[in-house]
N, C-alpha and C positions, 0 to 999 in steps of 0.2 A: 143450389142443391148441396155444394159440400159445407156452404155457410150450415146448412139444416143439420147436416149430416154430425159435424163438429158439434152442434150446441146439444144435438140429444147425447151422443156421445160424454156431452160433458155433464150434465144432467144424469147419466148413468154411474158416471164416478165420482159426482157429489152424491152420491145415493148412498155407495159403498165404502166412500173414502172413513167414516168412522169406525165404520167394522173390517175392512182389510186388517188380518193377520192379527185380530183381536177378539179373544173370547167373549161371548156376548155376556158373560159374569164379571168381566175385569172393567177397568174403570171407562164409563160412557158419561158425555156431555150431557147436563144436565139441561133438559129442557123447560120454556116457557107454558107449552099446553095449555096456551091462554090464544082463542083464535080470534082475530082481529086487534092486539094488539101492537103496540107500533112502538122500535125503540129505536135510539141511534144507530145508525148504520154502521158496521165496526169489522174492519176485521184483527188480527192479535195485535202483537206488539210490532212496530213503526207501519205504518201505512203508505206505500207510493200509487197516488192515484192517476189512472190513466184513462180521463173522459174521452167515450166516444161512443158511434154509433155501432154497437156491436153486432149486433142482432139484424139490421139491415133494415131497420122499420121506420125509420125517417126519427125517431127522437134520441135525444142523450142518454145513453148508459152508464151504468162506472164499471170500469174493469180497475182491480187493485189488488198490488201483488204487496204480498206478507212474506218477509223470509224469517221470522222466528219458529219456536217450537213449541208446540206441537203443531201448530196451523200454517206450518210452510206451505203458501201457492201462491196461486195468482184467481182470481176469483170474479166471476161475470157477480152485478148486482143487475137484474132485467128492473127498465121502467118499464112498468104498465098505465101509465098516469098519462103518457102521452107528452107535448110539449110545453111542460109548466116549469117553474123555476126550482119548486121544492116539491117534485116527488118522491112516492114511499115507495121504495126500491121492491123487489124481493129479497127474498135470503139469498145469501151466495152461494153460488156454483163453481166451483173448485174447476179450473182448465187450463195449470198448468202449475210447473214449479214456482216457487216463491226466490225474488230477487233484488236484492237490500238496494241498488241503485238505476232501477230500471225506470226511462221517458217515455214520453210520448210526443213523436213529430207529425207533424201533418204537412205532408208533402203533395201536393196540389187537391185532389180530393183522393186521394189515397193515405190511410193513416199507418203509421210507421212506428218500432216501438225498437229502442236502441238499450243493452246492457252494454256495461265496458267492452270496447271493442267488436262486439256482436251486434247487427242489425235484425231485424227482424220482419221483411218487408210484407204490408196488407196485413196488419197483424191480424184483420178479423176474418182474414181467409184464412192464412195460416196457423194463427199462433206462432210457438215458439217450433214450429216442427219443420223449418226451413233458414237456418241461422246462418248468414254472411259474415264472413270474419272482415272488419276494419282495420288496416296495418296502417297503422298512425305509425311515423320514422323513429319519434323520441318518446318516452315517457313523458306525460305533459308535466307534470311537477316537481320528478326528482325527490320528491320527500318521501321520508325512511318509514315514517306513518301517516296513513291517509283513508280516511274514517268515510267519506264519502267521494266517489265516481260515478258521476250523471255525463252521461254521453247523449247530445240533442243533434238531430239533425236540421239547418236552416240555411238557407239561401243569404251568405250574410254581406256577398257585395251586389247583389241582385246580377249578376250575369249567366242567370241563366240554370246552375247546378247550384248544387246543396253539399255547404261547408259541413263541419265542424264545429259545436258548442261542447266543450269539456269543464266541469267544473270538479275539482275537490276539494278537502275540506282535510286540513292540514293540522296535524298534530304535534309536532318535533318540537316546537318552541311551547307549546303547552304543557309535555309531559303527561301527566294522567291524575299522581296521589301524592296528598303529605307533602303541600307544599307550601303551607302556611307557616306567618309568624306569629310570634305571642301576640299581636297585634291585629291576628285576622286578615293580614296581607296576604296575595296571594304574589310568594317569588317568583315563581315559573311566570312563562309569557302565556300571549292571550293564543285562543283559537284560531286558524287563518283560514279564507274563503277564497281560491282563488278560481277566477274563468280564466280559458283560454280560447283562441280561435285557433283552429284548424282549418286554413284555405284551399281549395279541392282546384288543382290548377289544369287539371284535365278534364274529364264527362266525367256522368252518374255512372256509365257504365264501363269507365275510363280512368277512376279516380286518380288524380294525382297527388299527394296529401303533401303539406309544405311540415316545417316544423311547428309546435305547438309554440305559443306566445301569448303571454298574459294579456289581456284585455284588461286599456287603461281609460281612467273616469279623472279627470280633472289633473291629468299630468302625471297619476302614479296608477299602479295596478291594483284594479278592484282588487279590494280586501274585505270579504263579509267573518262575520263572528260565525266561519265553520257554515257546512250543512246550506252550499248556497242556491241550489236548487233554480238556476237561472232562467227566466223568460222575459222570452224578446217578440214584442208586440209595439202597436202603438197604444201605449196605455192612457198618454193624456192629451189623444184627440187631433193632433197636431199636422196629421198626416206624415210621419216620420215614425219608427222604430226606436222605442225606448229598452230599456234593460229592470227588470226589477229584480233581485234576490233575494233569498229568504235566508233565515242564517239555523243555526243551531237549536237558540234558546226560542223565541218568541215573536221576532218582527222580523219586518222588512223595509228594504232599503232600493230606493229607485233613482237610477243613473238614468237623467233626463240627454236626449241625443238633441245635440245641438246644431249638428252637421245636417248632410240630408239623409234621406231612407236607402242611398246605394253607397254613400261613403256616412257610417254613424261614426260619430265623435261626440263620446260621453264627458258630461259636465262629474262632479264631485257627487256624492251619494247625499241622498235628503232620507230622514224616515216617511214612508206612506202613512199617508191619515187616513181617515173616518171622515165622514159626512158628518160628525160631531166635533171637528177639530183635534181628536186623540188618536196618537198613537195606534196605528193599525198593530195588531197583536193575537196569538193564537190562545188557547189554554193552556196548554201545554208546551213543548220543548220539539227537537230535531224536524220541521215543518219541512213541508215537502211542496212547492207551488207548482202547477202545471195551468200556462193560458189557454183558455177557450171562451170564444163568444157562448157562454151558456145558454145561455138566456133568451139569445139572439134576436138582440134588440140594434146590433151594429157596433158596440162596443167588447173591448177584453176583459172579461174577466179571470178572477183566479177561483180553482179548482184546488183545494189546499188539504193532505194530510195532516195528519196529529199522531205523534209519538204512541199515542195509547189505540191504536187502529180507527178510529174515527175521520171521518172527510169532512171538511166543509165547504159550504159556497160562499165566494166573499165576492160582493157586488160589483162593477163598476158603476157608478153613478158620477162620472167626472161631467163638468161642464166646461167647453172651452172659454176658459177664461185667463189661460196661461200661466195658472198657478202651479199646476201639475194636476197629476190626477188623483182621486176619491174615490173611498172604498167605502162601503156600508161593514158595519162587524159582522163575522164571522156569524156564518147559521149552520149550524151543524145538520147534516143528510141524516132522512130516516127507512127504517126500512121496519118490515114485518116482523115480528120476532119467531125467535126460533131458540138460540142458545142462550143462557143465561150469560150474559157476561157482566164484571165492572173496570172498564180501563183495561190496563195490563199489567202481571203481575199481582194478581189478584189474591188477599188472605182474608178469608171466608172466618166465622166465627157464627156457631147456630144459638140461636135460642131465643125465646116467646117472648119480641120486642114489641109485641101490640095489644100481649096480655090476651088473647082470646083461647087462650089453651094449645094452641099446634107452634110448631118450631117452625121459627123463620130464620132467615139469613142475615147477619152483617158482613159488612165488607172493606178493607181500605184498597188500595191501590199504588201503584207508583208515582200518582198527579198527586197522592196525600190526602184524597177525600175519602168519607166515609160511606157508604150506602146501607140500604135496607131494602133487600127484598119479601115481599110479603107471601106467607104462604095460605096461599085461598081456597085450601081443601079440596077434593076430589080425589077422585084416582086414575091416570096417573096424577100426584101433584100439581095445580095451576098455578101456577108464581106472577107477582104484581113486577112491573117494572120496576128497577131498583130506582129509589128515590135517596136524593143525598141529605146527609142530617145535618142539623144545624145546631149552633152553640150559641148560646142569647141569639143575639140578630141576625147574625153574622151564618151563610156555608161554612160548614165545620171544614177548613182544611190548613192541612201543614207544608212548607214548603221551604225549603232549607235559606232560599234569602241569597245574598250575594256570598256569605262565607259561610252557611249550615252544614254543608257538604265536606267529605275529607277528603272528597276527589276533585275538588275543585269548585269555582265560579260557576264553571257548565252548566251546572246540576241545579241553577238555582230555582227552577219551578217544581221540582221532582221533589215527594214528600215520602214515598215509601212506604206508608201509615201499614200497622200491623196491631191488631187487637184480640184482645177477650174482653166479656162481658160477665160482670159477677157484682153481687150487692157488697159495694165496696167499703160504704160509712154504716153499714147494720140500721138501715132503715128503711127493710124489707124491699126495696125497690134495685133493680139492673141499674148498676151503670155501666161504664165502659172504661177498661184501662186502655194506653196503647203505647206504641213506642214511631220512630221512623226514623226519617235519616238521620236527625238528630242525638239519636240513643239517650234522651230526654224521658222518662218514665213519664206522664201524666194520667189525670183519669180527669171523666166528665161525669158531676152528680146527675143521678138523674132527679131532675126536680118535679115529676108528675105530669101526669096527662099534659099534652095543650087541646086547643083546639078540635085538631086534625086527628087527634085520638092515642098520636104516639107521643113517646116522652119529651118533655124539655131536656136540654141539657145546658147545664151552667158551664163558662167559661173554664178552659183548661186549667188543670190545679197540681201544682206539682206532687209526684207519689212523693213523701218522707222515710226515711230510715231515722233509727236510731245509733246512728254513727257514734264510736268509743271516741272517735279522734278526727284528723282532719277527712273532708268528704272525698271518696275517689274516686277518680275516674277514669280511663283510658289512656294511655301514654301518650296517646300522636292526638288527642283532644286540645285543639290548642286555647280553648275558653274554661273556665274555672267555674263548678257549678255552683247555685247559690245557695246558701243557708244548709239545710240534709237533705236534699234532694237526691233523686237517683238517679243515676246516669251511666249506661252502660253502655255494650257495643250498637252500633245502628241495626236498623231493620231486624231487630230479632223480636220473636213474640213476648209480651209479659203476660205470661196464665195466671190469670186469677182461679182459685180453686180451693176447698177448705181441705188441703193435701193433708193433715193429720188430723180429720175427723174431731176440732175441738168445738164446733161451730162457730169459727171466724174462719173470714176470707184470707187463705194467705197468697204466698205470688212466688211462681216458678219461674225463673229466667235467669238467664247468663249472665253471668260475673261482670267486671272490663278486661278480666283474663280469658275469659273464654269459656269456663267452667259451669255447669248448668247446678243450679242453688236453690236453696228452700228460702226463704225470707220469710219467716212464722212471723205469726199476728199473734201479739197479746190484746186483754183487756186491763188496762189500768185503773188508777181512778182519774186520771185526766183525760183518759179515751183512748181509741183504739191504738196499738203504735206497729208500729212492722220492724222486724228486729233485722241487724247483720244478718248478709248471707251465711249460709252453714254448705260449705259441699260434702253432701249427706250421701250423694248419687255419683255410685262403684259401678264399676264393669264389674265381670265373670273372675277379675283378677283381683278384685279389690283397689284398682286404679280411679281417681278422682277423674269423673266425666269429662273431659276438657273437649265439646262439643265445635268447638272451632280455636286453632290456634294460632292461626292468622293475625298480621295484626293491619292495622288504616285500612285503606279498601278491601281488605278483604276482610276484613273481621266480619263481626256478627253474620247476618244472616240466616241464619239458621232461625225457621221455623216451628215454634214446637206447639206442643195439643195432650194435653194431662186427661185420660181417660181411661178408664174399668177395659180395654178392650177385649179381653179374654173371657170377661166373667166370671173372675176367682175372687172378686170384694176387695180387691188393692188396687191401687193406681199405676195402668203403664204411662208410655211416652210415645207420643209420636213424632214424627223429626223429618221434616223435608228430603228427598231425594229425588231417584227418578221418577217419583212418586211421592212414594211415602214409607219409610221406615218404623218399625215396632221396634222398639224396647222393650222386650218384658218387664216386669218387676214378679223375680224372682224369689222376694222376701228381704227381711232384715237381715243386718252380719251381728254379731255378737257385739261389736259396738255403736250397734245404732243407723249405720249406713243403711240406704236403701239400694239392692243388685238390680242393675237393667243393665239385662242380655241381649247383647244388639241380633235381633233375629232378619234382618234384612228388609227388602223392599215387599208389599202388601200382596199389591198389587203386580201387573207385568206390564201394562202401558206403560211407556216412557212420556211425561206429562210437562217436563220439568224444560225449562232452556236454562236460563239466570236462577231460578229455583220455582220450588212448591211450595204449598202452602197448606196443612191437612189440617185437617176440623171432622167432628161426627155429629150425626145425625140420624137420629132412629126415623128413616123417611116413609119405610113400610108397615113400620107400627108393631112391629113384631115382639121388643125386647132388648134387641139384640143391635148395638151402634153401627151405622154401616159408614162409611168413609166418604168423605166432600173435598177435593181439591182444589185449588185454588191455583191455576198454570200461569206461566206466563200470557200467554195469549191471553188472559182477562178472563179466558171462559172454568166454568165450574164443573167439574168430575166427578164421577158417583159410582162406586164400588157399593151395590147391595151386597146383603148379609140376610 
């Protein structure tokens, strides 16, 4: 009965939860309105998933908590599909706060869900609304930065009570930014992964907790690359207790126990495979593993988050053969659509990519892929699931590589992509500029219908300047760009726009100093050229826009969006915040500058964590642009007009 009581409860304030203390005219999530559709299961930005049976119905749920913004919680996905491998979830049900390092233990049939130091016991009776404090004696790691704190509960010498599994994920020898040489070296040290055991030398209800001690594999103390995410199951059959970790960027690493199941004694780390002989691996970056027999066929498998809020199921398919154990790849969870989302950190970009007359959506994200949501008319709006674009052959996406990033190695799946869409080569057809982590300008022609009815796009092409002199680029860039290419700060928008009405495309975006710039388009007789920036665009004081003056990780970012927004026939600005920012443009100065008056945020929801992303969209058909946000959480925001 209080199991009931809880889930309608919670169902009543996922009901609410997007209009609490929100004008129903300020900016609301943009819905699919497309019924019976089915899209990846997702909640915002990092995902820690906690399979079980929530609901009390005899099958697998996903409970999974999100601590970014604006989609901080913890979130029920109900299966209704009953006991299959790959069910389609429902939407999620918001039932509690959101918490960046929160497990899941299964203590005998009772399931248990542990934050640092805080237990949580019966989570699906209680929740979080009965919290036990854990007084572990020492700090487990002593490190000064410490990115991840996963506290498990497990029986780890079998006698009887339930230890202690601590893992974090260690920063101090890493540092953060700007740590390269002209050579693309990274000088700072790497990521550190360490577990520890906490031995509980009294009862469950007695605990006696010893000091915390790194847990060692082959003579030294596990060390995963960060983000270790530890499960301890028997993975490869063996009738013993192994160890598997997941690290930061992409894989995992399994410490085979050589010892038995009440004294484990871990051998040196091996990477897990694939029932294809590769490298076990997620899409994405900071993975999150949680064991559970899914499937429940007798074997462990993993239960895996993705940095951009997505879960997936990754198999066990081992056979005792004593090789170790076998994963099947990653299948990503679906569920019913509801919210528009792509990844996280999402920068929206509108306009008729399929040519049938109504505004659709582009997208990139922080994985560096592009999407296209299709708009399917009706009213409210029906929206296609976004589908990802392609370049020749190839998934169009960017990813910074082992040294693309200024923040480091970490970062090397993370692409950051951020676009506008505008006919670039003057042969009538959309293409697509963009920029990412890289602060690499390119564009993609559009080369004509395919098939499928939307555009080709040719392989990335770098944007050109008409540079006087040598080409420039950002101080703390530690690679040299090629030939006139453009190369500015990362992650910031390049707006394609015919900003002075001569009928060429030109491009508004940020300096390598910060400055936000016109880059006019002539017509030559060798073809189109795009000239030096000019910083043309004054404050209220006649001050040169310096939009971010930050420099290496923190530079660029800034999101911008060149649009009429007022209605007076000139072009404003719009600029990432809590929201979204207006500029006016207030008119010319006497020497040719353009005035934008910073008039503040649009909107009043706060939408933004890491930033926003603003784009328009006349959705209602009125005239009149209404506002598209792009949050961190991945999902998209709509402020009508």
């Amino acid at each position: 009965m209080q199991r009931a009581i809880l889930y309608a409860a919670a169902i009543f304030l996922t009901a609410t939860f997007a209009l609490v203390g929100q004008d129903a005219h300020d900016l609301q999530p943009l819905k699919y309105n497309n019924e019976g559709l089915v899209v990846d299961l997702g909640v915002g930005l990092w995902a820690h998933p906690l399979p079980m049976d929530y609901d009390g119905d005899g099958d697998n749920d996903l409970v999974v908590s999100c601590p970014d913004k604006p989609f901080n919680g913890t979130y029920f996905f109900e299966n209704t599909s009953g006991n299959v491998k790959l069910p389609v979830f429902e939407p999620p049900v918001r039932i509690g706060p959101g918490y960046h390092g929160v497990r899941v233990s299964y203590v005998g049939d009772r399931v248990d869900v542990m934050n640092p130091a805080q237990l949580f016991a019966d989570f699906p009776k209680n929740g979080y609304e009965k919290p036990e404090k854990v007084a572990v004696p020492t700090k487990p790691s002593g490190a000064k930065k410490v990115r991840a704190n996963q506290w498990h509960r497990i029986d780890w010498d079998r006698d009887g009570d339930y230890d202690l599994i601590v893992a974090n994920g260690i920063w101090d020898d890493y540092g953060w930014d700007d740590a390269w040489d002209s050579n693309g070296e990274w000088k700072n040290g790497p990521l550190h992964g360490y577990v520890f055991l906490v031995i509980n030398n009294g009862t469950d209800d007695k605990p006696k907790w010893s000091k915390a001690n790194k847990i060692e594999a082959g003579g030294k103390p596990v060390d995963v690359y960060g983000w270790p995410g530890p499960c301890v199951a028997d993975f490869d059959g063996d009738g013993d207790r192994d160890l598997i970790c997941g690290e930061f960027i992409d894989k995992f690493t399994w410490f085979e126990n050589t010892g038995t199941d009440a004294a484990i004694s871990l051998a040196a780390g091996k990477r897990v495979v694939t029932d294809t002989g590769a490298e076990l691996q997620m899409d994405l970056e900071m993975v999150v593993p949680s064991p559970v027999d899914w499937d429940k066929d007798g074997d462990v498998d993993l239960i895996v988050g993705d940095e951009d809020g997505r879960v997936a199921f990754v198999e066990n398919v081992t056979v005792a053969s004593g090789n170790g154990p076998v994963f099947k790849a990653p299948v990503y969870f679906q569920q019913k659509a509801d919210w528009l989302k792509f990844g996280a950190l999402a920068t929206p970009f509108c306009t008729d990519w399929d040519s049938d007359g109504d505004t659709d959506i582009l997208c990139g994200n922080t994985a560096g892929y592009f999407g296209y949501f299709e708009n399917q008319g009706g009213t409210p709006t029906k929206w296609g699931a976004p589908v990802l674009l392609r370049a020749g052959e190839s998934t169009l996406r960017i990813m910074a590589g082992p040294n693309g990033s200024i923040q480091g190695p970490c970062e090397a799946k993370w692409g950051y992509t951020t676009l506008s869409a505008a006919d670039w080569d003057g042969d009538g057809r959309t293409d697509i500029l963009a920029n990412s982590i890289w602060g690499k300008i390119v564009w993609y022609r559009n080369l004509g219908d395919g098939a499928d009815g939307l555009p080709k796009l040719s392989e990335a092409q770098a944007v050109e300047v008409e540079w006087p002199g040598e080409t420039p680029k950002p101080s703390w860039t530690w690679w040299n760009p090629e030939g006139k290419s453009l190369v500015t700060q990362w992650r910031t928008t390049p707006e394609a726009i015919d900003f002075n009405k001569d009928g060429l495309t030109d491009l508004v975006l940020l300096d390598q100093e910060g400055y936000l710039c016109l880059f006019e388009r002539t017509k030559e007789a060798t073809g189109l050229k795009l000239q030096p920036p000019q910083r043309i665009f004054v404050d209220q004081d006649g001050k040169a826009l310096q939009l971010n003056e930050k420099r290496a990780g923190g530079s660029g970012r800034r999101k911008v969006h060149v649009v009429d927004w007022d209605g007076d026939g000139d072009f404003d600005l719009l600029a990432n915040s809590v929201n979204a920012d207006l500029y006016e443009n207030t008119g010319a100065t006497a020497d040719g500058n353009v005035t934008l008056v910073h008039r503040g945020a649009i909107g009043e929801r706060k939408v933004s964590g890491h930033t926003s992303s603003p784009a328009s969209i006349d959705l209602n058909g009125n005239g009149t642009p209404d506002l598209l946000v792009g949050a961190e959480d991945g999902h998209l925001y709509l402020l009508s007009r």
